[in-house]
VOGU-3710 file (C-alpha; in Angstrom, 3 decimals, decimal comma):
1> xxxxxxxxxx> 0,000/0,000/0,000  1,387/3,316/-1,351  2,099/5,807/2,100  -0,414/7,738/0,799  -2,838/5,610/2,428  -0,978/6,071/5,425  -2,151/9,784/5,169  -5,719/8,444/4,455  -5,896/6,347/6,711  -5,202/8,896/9,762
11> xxxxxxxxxx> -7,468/11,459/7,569  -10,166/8,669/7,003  -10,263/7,323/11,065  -10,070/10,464/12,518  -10,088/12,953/14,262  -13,461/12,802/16,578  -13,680/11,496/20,357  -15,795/8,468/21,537  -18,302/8,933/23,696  -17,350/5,398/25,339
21> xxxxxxxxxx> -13,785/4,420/25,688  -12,524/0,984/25,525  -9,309/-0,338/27,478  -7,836/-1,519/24,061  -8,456/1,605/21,919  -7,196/3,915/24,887  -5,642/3,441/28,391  -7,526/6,481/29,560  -10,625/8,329/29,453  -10,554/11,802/28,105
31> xxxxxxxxxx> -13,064/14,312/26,682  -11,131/15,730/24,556  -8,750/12,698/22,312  -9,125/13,942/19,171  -7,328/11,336/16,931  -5,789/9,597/19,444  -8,117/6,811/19,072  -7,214/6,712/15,013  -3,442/7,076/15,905  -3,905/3,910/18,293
41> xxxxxxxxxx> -5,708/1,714/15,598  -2,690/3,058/13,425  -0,008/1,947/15,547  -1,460/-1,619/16,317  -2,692/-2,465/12,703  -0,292/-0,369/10,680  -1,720/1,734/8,073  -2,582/-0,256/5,399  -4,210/-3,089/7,807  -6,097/-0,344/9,630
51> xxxxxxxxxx> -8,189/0,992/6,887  -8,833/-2,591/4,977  -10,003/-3,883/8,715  -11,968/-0,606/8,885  -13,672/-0,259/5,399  -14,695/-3,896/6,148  -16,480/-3,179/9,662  -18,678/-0,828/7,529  -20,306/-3,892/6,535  -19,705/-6,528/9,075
61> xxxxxxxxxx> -20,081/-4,352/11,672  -17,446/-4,036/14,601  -16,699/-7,294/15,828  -14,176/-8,499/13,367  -11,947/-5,285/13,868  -12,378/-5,605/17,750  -10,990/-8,796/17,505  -7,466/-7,714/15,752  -7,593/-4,752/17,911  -7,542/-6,817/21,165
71> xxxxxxxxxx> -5,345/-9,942/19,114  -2,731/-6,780/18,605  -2,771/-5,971/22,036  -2,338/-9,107/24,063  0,845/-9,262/21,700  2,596/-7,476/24,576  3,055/-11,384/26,400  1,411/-12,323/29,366  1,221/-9,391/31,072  -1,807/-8,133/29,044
81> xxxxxxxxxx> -3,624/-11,481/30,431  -3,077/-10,273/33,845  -3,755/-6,802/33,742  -7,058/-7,948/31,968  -8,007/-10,455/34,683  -7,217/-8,027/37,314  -9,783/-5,705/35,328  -12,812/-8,474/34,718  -12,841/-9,475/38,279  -14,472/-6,279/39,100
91> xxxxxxxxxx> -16,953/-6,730/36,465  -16,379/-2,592/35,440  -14,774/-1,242/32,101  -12,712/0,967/34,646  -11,138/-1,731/36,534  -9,947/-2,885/32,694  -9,096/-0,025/31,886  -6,996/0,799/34,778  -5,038/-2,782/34,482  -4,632/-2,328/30,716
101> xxxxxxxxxx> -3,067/0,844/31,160  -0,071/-0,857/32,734  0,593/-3,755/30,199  3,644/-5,464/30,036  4,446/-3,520/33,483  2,852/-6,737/35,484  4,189/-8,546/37,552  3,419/-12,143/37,753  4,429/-12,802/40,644  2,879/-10,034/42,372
111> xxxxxxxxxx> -0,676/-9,834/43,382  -1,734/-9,695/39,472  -0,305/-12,899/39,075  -2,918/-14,390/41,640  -5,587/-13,056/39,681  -4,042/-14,163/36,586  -4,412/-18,042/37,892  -8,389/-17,269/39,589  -9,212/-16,027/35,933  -10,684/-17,906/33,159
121> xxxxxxxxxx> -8,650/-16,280/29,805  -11,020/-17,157/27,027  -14,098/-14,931/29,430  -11,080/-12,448/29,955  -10,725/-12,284/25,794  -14,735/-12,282/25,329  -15,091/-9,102/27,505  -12,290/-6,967/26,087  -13,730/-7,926/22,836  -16,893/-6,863/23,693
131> xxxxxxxxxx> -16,207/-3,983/25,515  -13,867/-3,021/22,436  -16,569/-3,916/19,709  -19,270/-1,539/22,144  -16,494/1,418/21,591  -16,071/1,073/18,233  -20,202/1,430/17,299  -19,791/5,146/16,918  -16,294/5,473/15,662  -17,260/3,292/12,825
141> xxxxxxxxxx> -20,282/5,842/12,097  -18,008/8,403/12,462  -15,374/7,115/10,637  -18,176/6,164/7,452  -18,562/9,435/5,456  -14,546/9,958/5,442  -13,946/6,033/4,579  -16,621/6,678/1,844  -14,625/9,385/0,261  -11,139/8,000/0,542
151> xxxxxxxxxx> -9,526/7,941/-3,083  -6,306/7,173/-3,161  -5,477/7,887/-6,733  -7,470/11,422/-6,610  -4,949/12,563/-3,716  -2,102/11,604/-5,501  -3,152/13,249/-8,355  -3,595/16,592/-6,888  -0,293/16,059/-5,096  1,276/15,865/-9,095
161> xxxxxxxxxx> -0,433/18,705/-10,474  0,956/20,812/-7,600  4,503/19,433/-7,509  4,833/18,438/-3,817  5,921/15,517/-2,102  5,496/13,244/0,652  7,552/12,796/3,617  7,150/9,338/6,067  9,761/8,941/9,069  12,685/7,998/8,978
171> xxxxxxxxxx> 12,696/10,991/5,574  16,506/13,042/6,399  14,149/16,076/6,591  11,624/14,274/8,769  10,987/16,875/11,784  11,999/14,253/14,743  10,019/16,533/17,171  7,261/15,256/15,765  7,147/11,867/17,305  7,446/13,650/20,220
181> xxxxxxxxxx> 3,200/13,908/20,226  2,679/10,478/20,035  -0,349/9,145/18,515  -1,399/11,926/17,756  1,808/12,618/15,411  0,892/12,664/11,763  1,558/9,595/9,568  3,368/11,907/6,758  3,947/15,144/5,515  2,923/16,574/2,587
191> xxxxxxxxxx> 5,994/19,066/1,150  6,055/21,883/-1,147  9,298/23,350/-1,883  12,694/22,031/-1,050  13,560/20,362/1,795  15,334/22,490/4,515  15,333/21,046/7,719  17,666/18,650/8,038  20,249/18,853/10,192  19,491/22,509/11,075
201> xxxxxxxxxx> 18,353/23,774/13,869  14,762/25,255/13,927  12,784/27,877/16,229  8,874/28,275/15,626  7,260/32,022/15,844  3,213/31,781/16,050  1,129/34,177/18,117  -2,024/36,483/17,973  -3,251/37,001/14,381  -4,451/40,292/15,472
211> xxxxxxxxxx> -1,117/41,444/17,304  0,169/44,879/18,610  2,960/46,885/17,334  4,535/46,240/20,655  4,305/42,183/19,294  5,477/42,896/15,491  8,768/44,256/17,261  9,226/41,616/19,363  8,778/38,874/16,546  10,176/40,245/14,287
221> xxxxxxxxxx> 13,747/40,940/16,708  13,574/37,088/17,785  13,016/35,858/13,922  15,591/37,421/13,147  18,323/36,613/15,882  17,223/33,015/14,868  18,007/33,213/11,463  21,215/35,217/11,977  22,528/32,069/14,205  21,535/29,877/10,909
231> xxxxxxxxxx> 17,784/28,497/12,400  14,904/27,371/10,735  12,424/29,765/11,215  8,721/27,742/11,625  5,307/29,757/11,363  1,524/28,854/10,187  1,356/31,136/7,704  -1,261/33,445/9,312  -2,276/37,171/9,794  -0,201/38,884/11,714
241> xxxxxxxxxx> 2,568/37,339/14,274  2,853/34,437/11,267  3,132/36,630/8,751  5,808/38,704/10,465  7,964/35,902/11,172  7,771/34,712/7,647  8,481/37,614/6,331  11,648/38,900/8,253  12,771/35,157/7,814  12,589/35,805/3,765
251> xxxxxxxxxx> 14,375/39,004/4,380  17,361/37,763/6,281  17,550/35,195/3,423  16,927/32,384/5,939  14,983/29,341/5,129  11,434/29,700/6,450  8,587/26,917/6,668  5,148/27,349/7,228  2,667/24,720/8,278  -0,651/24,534/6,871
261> xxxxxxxxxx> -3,922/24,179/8,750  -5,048/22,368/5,781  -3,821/20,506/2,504  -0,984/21,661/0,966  -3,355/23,144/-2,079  -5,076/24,983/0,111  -3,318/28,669/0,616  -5,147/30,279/3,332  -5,781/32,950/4,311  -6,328/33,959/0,769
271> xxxxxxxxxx> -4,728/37,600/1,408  -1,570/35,762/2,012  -1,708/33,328/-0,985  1,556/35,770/-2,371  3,749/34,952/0,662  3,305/31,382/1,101  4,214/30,998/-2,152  7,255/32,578/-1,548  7,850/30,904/1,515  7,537/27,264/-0,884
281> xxxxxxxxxx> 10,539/28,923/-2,996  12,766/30,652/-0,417  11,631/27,542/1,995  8,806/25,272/2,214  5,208/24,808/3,058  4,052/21,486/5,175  0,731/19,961/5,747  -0,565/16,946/7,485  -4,092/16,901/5,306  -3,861/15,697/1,775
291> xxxxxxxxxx> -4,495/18,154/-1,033  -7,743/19,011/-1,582  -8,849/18,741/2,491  -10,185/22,618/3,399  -8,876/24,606/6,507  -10,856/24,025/9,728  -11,266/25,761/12,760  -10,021/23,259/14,844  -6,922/21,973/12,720  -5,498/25,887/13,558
301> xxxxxxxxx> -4,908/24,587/16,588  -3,718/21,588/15,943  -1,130/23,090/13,470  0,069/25,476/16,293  1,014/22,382/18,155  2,892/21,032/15,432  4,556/23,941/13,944  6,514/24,498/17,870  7,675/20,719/17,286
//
């Protein structure tokens, strides 16, 4: 499978939060896990396994995918047996979840042990399965209308007519700080311009899009003490602190990169469609999306995150 459908598959699966969490999707509860439970699916299945398993449960429903999910999981050894025991014999998704959390950190030998040999694994299977399959009901609605759309060949298209390029890890101009947000990290990049990062040193400039003189100055004097020591300079390409740091950047002649809150076709805001395509010739322009995926309100925020990586 091409990595493009690594991209699709993150793009496809998420982002949204489930209502009910499940012990083998995610260790914790949260309100607010945007992908996470997409980047988990991702980094048990792999990419390519992750969408087939999930275009199938479309029709077959959940359980099949539940099954691989949990299969994937009790990889870890015997220690996911235990924790799960320890979970069941409260009869609450909590206590699972709690004891999940910490597998391959049992200890056999230790009071998780004892419940390990009072526990029946085939009921201990059945009810992460089930509690698994329960979670996944509304991701799989949620996931439908994106899986529906997913065209491989359309995305790669639009990537040609544009001239960009992907980037997976383990890329030389991979941004390591990346991994550094986990599952929520993006399967690839999506490049326009050359590739500058590697092996330089980097400092990201975002702030206020409606910013004070006072603010200008102060970007402006730290973008460009960064690019007089040789740094990268990162922004996201909007109104005003963006812009300023992009700018100086281009004017110091240091390479600048912005990163887009949506694919890399999409220049936004339109009255800065000139400088980001400068910034793709003096530097380069990034994107997590595939082409043709339109700026949300919420991916600004995510692309604030990952421009300071």
């Amino acid at each position: 499978m091409p990595p493009s459908t690594a991209s699709g598959a993150q793009r496809a699966i998420g982002p949204a939060s489930a209502r009910r969490s499940s012990p083998v999707l995610h260790g914790r509860p949260s309100s607010n896990r945007g992908d996470a439970d997409a980047g988990q699916l991702v980094a048990r299945l792999g990419a390519g396994r992750s969408i087939q398993a999930a275009l199938a449960a479309l029709d077959s429903g959940p359980a099949a995918l539940a099954e691989l999910l949990v299969g994937a999981g009790a990889g870890a050894g015997a220690g996911a047996g235990a924790g799960a025991c320890a979970g069941v014999g409260t009869g609450t998704e909590a206590g699972a979840r709690g004891s999940l959390g910490s597998v391959g950190s049992v200890d056999p030998a230790g009071s998780a042990g004892s419940a390990v040999r009072a526990c029946d694994e085939d009921e201990v299977r059945d009810r992460l399965v089930e509690s698994t399959a329960a979670a996944l009901v509304p991701a799989i609605a949620r996931w439908r209308p994106r899986l529906l759309r997913l065209d491989v060949d359309a995305v790669l298209s639009a990537a040609s007519a544009i001239g960009c390029a992907l980037v997976v890890p383990g890329d030389p101009d991979w941004p390591a700080g990346i991994d550094d947000l986990g599952p929520h990290a993006p399967l690839v990049l999506w490049r326009r311009g050359a590739p500058c990062t590697a092996g330089r040193p980097s400092v990201a400039v975002v702030g206020s899009r409606a910013n004070t003189i006072l603010g200008a100055e102060a970007a402006a004097e730290i973008t460009s003490a960064a690019a007089d020591v040789g740094c990268v300079i990162v922004s996201g390409g909007a109104h005003g602190i963006d812009a300023v740091a992009h700018r100086v950047a281009m004017a110091a002649g240091a390479p600048t990169v912005a990163v887009l809150a949506g694919g890399i076709d999409q220049l936004y805001p339109a009255a800065n469609t000139a400088m980001l395509r400068a910034v793709a010739e003096h530097g380069a322009l990034l994107a997590e999306c595939p082409p043709g995926t339109r700026p949300s309100r919420w991916r600004f925020l995510a692309q604030n995150v990952k421009s300071m990586r």
